[in-house]
Biotite code that builds the C-alpha atoms (Angstrom):
import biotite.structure as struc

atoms = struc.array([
    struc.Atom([-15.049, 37.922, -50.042], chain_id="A", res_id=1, res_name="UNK", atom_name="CA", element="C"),
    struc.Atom([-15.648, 40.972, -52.035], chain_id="A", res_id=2, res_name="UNK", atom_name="CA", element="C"),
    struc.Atom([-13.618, 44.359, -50.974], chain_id="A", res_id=3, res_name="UNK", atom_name="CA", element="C"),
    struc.Atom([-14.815, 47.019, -48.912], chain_id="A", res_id=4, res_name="UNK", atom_name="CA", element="C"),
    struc.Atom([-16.270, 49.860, -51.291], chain_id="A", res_id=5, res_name="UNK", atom_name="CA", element="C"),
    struc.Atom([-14.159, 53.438, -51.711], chain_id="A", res_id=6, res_name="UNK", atom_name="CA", element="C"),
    struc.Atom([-11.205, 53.983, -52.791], chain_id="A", res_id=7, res_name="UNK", atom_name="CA", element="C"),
    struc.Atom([-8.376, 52.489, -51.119], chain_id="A", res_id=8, res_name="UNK", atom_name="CA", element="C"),
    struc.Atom([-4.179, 51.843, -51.308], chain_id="A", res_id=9, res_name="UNK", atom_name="CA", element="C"),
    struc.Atom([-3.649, 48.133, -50.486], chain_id="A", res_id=10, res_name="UNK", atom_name="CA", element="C"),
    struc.Atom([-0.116, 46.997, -48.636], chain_id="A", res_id=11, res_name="UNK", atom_name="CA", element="C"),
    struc.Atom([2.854, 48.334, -50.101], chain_id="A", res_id=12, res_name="UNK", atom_name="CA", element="C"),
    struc.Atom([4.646, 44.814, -49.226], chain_id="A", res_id=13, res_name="UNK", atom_name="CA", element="C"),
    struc.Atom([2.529, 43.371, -51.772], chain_id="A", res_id=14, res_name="UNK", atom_name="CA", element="C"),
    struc.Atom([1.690, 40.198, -49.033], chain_id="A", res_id=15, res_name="UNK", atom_name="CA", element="C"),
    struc.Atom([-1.383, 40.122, -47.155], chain_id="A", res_id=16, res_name="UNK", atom_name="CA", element="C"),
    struc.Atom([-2.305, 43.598, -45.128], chain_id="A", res_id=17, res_name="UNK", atom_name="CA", element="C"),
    struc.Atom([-1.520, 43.180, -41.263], chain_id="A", res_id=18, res_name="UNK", atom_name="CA", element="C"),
    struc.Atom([-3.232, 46.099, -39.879], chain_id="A", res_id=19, res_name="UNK", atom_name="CA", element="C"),
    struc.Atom([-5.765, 48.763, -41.722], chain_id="A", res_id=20, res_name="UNK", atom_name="CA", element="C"),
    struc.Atom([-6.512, 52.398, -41.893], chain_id="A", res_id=21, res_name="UNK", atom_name="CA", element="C"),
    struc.Atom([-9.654, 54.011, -42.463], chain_id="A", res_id=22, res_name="UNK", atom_name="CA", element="C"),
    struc.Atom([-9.162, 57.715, -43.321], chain_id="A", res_id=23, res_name="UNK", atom_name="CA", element="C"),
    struc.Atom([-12.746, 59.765, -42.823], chain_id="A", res_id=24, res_name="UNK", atom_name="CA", element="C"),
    struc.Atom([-13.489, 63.046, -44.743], chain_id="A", res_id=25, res_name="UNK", atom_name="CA", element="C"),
    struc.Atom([-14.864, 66.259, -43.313], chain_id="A", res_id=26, res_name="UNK", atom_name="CA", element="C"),
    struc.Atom([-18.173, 67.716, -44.391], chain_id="A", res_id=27, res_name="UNK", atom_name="CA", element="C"),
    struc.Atom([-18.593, 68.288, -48.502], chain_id="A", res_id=28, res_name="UNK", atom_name="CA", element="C"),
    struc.Atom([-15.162, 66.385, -49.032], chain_id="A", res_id=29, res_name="UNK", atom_name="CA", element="C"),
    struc.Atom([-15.144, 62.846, -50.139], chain_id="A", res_id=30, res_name="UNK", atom_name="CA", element="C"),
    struc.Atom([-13.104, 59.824, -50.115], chain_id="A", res_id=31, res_name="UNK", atom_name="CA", element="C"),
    struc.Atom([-11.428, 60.583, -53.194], chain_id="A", res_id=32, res_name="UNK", atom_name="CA", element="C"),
    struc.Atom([-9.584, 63.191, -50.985], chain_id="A", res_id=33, res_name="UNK", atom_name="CA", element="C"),
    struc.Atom([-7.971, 61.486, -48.051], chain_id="A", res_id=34, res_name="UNK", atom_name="CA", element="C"),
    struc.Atom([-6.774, 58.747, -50.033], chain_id="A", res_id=35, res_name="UNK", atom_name="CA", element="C"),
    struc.Atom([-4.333, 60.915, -51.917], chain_id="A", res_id=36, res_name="UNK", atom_name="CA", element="C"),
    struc.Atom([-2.612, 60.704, -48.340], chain_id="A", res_id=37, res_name="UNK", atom_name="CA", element="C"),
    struc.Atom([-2.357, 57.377, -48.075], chain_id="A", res_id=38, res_name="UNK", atom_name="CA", element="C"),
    struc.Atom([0.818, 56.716, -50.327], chain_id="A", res_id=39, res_name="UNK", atom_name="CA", element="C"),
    struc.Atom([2.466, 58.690, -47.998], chain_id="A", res_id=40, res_name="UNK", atom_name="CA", element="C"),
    struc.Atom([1.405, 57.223, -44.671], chain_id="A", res_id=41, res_name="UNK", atom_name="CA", element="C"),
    struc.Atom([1.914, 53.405, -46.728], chain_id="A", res_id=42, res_name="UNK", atom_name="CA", element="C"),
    struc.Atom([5.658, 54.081, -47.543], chain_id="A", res_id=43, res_name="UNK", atom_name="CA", element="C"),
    struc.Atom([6.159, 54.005, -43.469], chain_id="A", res_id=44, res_name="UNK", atom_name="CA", element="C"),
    struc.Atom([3.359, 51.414, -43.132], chain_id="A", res_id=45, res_name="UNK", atom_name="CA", element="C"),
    struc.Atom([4.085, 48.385, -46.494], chain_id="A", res_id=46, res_name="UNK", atom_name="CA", element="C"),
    struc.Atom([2.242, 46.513, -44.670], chain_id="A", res_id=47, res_name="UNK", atom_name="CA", element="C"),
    struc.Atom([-0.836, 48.759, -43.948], chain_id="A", res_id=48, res_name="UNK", atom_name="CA", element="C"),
    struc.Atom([-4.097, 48.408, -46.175], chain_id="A", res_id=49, res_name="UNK", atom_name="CA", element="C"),
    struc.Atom([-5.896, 51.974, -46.762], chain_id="A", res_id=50, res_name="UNK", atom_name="CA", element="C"),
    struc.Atom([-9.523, 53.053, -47.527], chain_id="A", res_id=51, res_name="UNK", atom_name="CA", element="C"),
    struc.Atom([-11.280, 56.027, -47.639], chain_id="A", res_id=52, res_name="UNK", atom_name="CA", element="C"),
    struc.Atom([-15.329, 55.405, -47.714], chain_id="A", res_id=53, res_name="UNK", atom_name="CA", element="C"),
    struc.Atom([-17.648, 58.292, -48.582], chain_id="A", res_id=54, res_name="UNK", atom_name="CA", element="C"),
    struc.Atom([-19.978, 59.959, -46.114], chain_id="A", res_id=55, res_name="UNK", atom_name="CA", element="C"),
    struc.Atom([-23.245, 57.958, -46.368], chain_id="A", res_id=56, res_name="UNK", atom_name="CA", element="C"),
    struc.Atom([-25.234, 61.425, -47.592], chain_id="A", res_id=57, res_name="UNK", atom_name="CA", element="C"),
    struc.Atom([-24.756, 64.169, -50.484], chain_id="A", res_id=58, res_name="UNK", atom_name="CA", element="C"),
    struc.Atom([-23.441, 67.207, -48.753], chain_id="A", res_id=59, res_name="UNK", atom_name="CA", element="C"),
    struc.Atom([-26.013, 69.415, -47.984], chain_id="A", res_id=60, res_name="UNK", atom_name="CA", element="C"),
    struc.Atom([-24.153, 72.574, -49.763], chain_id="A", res_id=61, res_name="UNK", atom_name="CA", element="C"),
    struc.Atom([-24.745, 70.947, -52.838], chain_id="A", res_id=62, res_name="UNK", atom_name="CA", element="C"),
    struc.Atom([-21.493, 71.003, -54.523], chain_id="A", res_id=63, res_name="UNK", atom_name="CA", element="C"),
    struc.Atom([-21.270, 68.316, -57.121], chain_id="A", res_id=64, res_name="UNK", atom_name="CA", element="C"),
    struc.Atom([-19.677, 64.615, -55.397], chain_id="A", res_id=65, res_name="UNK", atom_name="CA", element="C"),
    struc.Atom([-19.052, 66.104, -51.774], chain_id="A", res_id=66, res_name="UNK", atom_name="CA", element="C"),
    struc.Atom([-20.305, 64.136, -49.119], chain_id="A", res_id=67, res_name="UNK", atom_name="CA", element="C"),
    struc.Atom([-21.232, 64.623, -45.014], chain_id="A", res_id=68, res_name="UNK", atom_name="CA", element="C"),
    struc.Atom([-21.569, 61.956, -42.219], chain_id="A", res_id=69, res_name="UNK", atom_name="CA", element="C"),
    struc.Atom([-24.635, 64.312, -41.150], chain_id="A", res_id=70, res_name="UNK", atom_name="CA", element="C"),
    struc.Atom([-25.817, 67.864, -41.013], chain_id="A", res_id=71, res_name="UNK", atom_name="CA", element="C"),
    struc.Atom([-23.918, 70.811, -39.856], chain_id="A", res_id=72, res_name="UNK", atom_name="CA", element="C"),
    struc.Atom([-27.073, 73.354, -40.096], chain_id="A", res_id=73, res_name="UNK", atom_name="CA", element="C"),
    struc.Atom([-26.422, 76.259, -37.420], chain_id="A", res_id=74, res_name="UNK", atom_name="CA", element="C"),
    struc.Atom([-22.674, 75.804, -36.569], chain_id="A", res_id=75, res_name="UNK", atom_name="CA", element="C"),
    struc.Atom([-20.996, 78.799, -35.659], chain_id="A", res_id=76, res_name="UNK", atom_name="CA", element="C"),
    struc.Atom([-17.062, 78.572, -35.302], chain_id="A", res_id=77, res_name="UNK", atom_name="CA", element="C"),
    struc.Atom([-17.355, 81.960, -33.478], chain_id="A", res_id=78, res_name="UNK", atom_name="CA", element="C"),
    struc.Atom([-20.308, 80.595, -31.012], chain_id="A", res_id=79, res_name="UNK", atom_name="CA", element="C"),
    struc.Atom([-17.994, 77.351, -30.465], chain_id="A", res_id=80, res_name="UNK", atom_name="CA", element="C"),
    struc.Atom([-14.872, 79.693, -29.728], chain_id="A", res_id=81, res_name="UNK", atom_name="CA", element="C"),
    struc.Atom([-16.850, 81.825, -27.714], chain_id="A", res_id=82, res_name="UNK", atom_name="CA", element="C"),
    struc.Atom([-18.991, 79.501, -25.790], chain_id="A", res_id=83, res_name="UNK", atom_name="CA", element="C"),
    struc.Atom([-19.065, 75.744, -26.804], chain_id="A", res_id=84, res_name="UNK", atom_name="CA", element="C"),
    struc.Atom([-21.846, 75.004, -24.294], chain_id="A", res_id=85, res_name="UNK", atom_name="CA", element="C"),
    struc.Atom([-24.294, 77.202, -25.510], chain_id="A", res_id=86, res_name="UNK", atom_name="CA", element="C"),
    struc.Atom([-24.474, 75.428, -28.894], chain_id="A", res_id=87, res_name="UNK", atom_name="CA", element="C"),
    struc.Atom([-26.620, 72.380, -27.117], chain_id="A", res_id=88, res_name="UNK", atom_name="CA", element="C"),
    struc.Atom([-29.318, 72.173, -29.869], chain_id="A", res_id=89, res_name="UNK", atom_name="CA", element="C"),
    struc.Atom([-26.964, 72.283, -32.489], chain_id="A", res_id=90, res_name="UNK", atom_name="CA", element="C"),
    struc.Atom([-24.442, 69.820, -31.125], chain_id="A", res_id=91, res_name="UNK", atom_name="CA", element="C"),
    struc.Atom([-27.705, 67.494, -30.382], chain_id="A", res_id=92, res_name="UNK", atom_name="CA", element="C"),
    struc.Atom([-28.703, 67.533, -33.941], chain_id="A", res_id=93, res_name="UNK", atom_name="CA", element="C"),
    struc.Atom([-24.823, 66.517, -35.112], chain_id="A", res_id=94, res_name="UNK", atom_name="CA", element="C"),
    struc.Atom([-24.752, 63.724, -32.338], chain_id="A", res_id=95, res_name="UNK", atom_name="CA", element="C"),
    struc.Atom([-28.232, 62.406, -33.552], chain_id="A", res_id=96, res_name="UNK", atom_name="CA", element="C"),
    struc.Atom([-26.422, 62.422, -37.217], chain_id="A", res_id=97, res_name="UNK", atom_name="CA", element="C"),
    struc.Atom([-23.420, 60.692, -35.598], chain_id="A", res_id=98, res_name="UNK", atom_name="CA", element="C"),
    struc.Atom([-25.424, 58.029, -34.008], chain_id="A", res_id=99, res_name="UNK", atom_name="CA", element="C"),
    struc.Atom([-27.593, 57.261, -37.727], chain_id="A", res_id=100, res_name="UNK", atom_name="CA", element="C"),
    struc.Atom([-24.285, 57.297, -39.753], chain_id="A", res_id=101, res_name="UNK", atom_name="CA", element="C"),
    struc.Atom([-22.172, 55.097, -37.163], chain_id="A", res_id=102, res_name="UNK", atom_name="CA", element="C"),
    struc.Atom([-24.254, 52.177, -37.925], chain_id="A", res_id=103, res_name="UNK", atom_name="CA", element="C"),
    struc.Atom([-22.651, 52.084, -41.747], chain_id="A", res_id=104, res_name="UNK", atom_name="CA", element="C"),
    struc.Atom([-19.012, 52.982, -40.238], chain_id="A", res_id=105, res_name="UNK", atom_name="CA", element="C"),
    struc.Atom([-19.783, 50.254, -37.866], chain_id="A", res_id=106, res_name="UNK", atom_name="CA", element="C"),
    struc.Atom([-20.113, 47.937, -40.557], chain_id="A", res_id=107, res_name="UNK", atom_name="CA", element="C"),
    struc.Atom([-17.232, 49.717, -42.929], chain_id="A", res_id=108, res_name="UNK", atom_name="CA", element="C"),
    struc.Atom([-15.246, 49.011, -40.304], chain_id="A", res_id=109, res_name="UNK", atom_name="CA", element="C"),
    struc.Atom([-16.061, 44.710, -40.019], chain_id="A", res_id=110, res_name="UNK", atom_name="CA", element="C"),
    struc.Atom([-16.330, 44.635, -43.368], chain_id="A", res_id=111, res_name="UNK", atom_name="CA", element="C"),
    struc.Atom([-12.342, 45.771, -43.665], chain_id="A", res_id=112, res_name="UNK", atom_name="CA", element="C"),
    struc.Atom([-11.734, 42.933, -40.836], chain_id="A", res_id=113, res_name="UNK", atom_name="CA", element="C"),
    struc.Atom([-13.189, 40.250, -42.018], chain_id="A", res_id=114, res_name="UNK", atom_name="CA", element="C"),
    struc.Atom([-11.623, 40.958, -45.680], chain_id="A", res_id=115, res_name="UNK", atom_name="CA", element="C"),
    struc.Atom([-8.190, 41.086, -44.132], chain_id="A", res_id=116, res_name="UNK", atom_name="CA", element="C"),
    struc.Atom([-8.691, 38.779, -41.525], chain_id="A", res_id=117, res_name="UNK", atom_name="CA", element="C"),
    struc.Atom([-7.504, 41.260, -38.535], chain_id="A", res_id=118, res_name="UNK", atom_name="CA", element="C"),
    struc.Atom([-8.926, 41.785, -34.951], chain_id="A", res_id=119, res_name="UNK", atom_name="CA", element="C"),
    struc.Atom([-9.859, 45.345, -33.970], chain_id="A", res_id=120, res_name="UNK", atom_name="CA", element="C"),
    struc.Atom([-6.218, 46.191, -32.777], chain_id="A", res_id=121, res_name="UNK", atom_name="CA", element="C"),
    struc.Atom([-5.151, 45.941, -35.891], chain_id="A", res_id=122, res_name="UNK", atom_name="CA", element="C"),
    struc.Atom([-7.067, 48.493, -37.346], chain_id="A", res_id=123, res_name="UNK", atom_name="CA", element="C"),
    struc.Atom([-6.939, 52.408, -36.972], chain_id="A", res_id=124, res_name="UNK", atom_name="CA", element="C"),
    struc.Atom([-9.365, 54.855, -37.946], chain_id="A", res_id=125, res_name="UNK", atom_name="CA", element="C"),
    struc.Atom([-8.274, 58.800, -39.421], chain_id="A", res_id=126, res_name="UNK", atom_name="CA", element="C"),
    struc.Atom([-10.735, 61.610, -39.090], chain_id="A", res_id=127, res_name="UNK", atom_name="CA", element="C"),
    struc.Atom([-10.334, 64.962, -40.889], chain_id="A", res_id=128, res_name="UNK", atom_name="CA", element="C"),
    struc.Atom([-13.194, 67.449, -39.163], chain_id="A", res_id=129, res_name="UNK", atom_name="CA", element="C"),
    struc.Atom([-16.035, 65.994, -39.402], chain_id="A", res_id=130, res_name="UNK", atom_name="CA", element="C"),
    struc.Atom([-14.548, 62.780, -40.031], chain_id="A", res_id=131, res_name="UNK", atom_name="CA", element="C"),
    struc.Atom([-12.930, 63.194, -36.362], chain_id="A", res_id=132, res_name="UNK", atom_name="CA", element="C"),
    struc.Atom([-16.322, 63.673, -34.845], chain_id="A", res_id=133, res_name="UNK", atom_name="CA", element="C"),
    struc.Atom([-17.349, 60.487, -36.523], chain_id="A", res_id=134, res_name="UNK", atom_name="CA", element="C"),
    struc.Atom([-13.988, 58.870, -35.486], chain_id="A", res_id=135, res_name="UNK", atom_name="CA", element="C"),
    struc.Atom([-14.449, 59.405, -31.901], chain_id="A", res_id=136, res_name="UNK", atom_name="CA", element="C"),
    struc.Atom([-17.922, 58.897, -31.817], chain_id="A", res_id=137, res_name="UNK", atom_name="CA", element="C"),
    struc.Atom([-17.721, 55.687, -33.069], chain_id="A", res_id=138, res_name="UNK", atom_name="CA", element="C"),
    struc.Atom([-14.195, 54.599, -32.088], chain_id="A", res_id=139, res_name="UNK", atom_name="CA", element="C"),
    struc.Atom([-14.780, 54.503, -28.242], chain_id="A", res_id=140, res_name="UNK", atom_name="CA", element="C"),
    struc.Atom([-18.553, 53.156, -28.976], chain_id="A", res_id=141, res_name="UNK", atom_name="CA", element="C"),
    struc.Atom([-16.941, 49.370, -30.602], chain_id="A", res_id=142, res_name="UNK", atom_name="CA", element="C"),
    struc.Atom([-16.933, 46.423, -28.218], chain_id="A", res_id=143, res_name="UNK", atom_name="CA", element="C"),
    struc.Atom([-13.659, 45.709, -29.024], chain_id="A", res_id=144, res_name="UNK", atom_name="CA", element="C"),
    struc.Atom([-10.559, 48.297, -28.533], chain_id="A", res_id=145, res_name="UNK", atom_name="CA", element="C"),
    struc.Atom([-9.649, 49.805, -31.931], chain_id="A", res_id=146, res_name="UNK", atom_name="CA", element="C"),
    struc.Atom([-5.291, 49.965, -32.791], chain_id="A", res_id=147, res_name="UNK", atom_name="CA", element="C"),
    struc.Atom([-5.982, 53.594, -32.034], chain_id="A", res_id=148, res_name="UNK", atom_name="CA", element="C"),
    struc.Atom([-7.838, 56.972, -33.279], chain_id="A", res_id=149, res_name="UNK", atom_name="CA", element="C"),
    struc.Atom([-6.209, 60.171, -35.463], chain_id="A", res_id=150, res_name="UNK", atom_name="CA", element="C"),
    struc.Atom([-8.364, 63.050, -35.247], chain_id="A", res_id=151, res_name="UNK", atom_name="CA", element="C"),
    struc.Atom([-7.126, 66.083, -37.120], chain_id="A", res_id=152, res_name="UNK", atom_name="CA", element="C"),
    struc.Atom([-9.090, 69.475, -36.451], chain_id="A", res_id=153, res_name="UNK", atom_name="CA", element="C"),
    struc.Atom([-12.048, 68.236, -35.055], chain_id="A", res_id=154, res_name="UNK", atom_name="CA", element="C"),
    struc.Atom([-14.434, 68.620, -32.226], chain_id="A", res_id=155, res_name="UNK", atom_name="CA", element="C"),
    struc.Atom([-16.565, 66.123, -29.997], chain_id="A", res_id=156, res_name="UNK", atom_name="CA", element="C"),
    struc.Atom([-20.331, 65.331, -30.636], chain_id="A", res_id=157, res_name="UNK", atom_name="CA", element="C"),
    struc.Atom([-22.422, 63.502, -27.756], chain_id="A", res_id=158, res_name="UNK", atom_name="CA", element="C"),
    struc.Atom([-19.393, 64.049, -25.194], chain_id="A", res_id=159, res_name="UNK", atom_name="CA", element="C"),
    struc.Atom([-21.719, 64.967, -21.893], chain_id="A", res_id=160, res_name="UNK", atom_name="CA", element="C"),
    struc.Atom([-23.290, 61.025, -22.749], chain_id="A", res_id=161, res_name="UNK", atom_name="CA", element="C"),
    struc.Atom([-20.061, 59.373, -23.435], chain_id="A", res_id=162, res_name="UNK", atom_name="CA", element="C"),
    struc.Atom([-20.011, 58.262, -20.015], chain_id="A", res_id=163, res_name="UNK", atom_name="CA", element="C"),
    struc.Atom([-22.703, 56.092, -20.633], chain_id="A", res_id=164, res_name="UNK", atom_name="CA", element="C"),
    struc.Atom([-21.806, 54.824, -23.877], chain_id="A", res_id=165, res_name="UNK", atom_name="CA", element="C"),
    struc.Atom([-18.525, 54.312, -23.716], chain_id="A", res_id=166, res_name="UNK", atom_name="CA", element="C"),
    struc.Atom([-17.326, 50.794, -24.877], chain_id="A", res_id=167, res_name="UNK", atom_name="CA", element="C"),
    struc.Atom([-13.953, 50.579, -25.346], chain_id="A", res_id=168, res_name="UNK", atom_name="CA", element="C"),
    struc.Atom([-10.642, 52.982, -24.794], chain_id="A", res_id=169, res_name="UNK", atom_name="CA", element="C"),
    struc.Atom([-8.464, 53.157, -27.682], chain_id="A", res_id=170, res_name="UNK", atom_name="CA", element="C"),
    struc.Atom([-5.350, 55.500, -27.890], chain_id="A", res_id=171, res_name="UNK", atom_name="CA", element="C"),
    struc.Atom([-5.999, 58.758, -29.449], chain_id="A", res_id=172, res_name="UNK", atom_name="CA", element="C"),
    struc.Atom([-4.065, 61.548, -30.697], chain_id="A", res_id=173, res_name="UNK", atom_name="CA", element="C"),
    struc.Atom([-5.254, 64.961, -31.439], chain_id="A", res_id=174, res_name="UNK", atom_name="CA", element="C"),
    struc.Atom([-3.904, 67.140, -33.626], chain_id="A", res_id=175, res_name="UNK", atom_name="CA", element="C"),
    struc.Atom([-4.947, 70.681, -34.090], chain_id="A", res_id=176, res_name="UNK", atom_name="CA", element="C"),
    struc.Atom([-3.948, 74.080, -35.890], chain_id="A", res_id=177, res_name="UNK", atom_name="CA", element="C"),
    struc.Atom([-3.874, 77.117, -33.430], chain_id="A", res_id=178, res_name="UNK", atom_name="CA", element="C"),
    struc.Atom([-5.217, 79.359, -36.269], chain_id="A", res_id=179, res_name="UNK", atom_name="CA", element="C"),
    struc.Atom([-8.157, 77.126, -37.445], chain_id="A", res_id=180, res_name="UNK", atom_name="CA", element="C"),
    struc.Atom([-11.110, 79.360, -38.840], chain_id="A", res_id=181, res_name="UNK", atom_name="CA", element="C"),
    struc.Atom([-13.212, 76.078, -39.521], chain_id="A", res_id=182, res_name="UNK", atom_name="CA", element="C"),
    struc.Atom([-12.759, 74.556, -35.907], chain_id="A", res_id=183, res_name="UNK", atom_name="CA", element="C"),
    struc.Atom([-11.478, 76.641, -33.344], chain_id="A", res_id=184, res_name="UNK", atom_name="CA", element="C"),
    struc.Atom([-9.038, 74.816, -31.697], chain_id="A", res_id=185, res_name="UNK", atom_name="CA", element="C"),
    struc.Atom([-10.368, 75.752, -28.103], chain_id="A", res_id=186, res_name="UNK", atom_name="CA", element="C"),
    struc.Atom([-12.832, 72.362, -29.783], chain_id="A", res_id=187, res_name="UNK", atom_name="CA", element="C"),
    struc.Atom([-9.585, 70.207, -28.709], chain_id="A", res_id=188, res_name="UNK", atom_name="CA", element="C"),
    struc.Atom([-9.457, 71.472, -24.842], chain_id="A", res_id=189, res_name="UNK", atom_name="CA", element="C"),
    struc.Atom([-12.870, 69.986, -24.457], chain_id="A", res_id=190, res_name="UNK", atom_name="CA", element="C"),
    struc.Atom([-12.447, 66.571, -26.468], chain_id="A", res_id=191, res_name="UNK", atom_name="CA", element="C"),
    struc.Atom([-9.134, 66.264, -23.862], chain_id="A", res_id=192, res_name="UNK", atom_name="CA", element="C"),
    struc.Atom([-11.077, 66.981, -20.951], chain_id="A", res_id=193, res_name="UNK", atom_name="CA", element="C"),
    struc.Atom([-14.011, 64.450, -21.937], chain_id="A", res_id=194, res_name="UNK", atom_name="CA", element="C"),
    struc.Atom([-11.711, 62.055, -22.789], chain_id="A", res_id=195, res_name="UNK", atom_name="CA", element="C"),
    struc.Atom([-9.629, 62.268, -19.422], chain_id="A", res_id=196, res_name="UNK", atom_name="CA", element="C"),
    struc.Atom([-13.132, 62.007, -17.910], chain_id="A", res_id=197, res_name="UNK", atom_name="CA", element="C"),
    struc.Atom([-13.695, 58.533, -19.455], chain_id="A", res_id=198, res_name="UNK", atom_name="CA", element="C"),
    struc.Atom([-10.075, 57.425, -18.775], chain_id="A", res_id=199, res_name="UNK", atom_name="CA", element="C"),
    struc.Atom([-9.126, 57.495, -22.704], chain_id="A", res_id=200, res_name="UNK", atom_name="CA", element="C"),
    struc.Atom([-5.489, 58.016, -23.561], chain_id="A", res_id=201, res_name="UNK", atom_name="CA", element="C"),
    struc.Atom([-5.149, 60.979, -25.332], chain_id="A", res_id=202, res_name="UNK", atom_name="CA", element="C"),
    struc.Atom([-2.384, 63.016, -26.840], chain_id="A", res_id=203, res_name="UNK", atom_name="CA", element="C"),
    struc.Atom([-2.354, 66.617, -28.342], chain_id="A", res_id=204, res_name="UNK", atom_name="CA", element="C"),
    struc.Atom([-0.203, 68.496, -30.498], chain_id="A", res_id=205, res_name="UNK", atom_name="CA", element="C"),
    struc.Atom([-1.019, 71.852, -31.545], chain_id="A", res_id=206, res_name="UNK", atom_name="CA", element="C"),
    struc.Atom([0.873, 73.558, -34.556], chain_id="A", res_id=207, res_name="UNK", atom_name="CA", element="C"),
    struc.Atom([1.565, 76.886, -34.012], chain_id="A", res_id=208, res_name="UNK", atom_name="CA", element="C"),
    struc.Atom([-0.665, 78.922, -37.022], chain_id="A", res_id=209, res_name="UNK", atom_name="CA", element="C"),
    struc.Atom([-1.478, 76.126, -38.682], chain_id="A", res_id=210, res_name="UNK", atom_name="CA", element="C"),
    struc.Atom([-5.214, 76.841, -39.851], chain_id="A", res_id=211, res_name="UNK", atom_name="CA", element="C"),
    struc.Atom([-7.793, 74.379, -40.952], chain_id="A", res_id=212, res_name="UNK", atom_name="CA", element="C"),
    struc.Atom([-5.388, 70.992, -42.795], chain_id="A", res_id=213, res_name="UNK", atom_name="CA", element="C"),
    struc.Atom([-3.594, 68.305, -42.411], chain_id="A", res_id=214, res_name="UNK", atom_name="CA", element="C"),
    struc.Atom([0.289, 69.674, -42.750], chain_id="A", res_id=215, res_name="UNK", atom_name="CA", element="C"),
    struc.Atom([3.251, 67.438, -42.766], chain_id="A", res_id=216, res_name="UNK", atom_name="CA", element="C"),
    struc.Atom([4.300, 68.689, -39.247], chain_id="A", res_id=217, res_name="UNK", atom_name="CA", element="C"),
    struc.Atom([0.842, 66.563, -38.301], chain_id="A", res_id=218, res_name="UNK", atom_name="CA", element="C"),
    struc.Atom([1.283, 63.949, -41.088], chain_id="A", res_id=219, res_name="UNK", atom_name="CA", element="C"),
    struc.Atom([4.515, 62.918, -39.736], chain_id="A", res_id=220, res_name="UNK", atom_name="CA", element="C"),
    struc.Atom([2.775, 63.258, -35.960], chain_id="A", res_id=221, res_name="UNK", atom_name="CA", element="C"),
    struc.Atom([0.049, 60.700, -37.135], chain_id="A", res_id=222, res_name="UNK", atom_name="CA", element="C"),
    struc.Atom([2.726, 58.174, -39.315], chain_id="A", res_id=223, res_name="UNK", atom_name="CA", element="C"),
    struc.Atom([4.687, 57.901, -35.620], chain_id="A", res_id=224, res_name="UNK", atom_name="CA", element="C"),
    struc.Atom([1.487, 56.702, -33.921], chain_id="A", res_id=225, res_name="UNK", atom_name="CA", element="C"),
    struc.Atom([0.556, 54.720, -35.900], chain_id="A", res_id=226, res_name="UNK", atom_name="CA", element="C"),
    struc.Atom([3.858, 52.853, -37.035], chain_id="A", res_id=227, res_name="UNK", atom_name="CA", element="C"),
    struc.Atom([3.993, 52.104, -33.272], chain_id="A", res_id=228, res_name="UNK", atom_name="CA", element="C"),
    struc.Atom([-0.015, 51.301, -32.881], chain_id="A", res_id=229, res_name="UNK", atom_name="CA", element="C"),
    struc.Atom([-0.493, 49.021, -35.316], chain_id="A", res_id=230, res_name="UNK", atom_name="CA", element="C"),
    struc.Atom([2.790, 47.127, -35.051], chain_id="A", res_id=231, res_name="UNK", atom_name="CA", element="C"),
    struc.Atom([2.266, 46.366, -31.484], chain_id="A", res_id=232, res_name="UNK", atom_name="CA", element="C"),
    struc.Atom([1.104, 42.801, -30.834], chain_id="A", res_id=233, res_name="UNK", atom_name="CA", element="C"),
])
């Protein structure tokens, strides 16, 4: 069976990958990016097979190779600091983008089990920004209960119809810079709140001035879930 496409770190052990990790980009990044973390998430995880896929459409900005899971025409971090509820039109337009591109992470996503042979608790999924939208959107929207869900300085699309949707309750952990410019991180008070709604375990760790990134403060935060997330029987 061929490989799932993007790049990717197979198992440090060198034996056949136990558990996965799929890391997702934020808008006008690619997968080229969030691999470069992987070799340091695989030396605590040999036995952990990485990939990275690329947003199904060229980012919008038009920067040469970036990529988006869907359009982010109108945000406003101020207007989503200010007032997250008043952006209903925009948000509807990014969860109508989540809902067209979760059909090819949907299938990223079997595509990685059946080449490794592993159920759904054996693979995690890692969002970066936008990659976190699509993480969570598409995480708790599988029939079958995903290892768990990283989300680093994102926000929530389609949250008010979760309730509906929901399919499955994976562990997630949130991790969020207080400083973020991109994201404000008052986006993390409301994916807590929607998750406690739709009885989701969720943890949150907020790094003091930390802006809009993955530091290794929230590096090592994610390695620790994980180690103990995809080990677990």
């Amino acid at each position: 069976m061929s490989a799932p496409s993007g790049p990717s770190l197979q198992a440090l052990s060198q034996k056949p990958a136990t558990s996965a990790a799929i890391f997702l980009h934020g808008y006008g990044s690619n997968g080229d990016d969030l691999i470069g973390l992987a070799p340091a998430f695989a030396q605590n995880l040999p036995s952990t097979a990485f990939y990275s896929p690329q947003g199904p459409e060229p980012w919008e900005g038009g920067m040469f190779g970036g990529r988006q899971w869907f359009t982010l025409a109108g945000y406003d971090p101020e207007a989503m600091r200010r007032d997250p509820l008043r952006m209903g039109g925009v948000y509807e337009k990014m969860f109508q983008g989540a809902v067209k591109s979760s059909g090819f992470l949907h299938e990223f996503i079997d595509d990685v089990a059946r080449h490794h042979n592993l159920s759904a608790a054996k693979i995690a999924l890692i969002g970066f920004s936008q990659g976190t939208m699509m993480a969570l959107h598409t995480g708790l929207r599988r029939a079958e209960a995903l290892a768990g869900i990283v989300g680093f300085s994102g926000a929530m699309v389609g949250g008010t119809k979760l309730k509906d949707q929901i399919k499955s309750r994976p562990p997630v952990v949130l991790i969020h810079g207080s400083a973020d410019p991109v994201v404000p991180v008052e986006a993390l008070s409301e994916i807590k709140k929607t998750l406690d709604e739709n009885a989701v375990p969720v943890e949150i760790l907020v790094i003091p001035g930390h802006q809009h990134g993955i530091d290794q403060i929230g590096a090592e935060r994610a390695i620790t879930f994980l180690r103990h997330k995809l080990s677990a029987a």
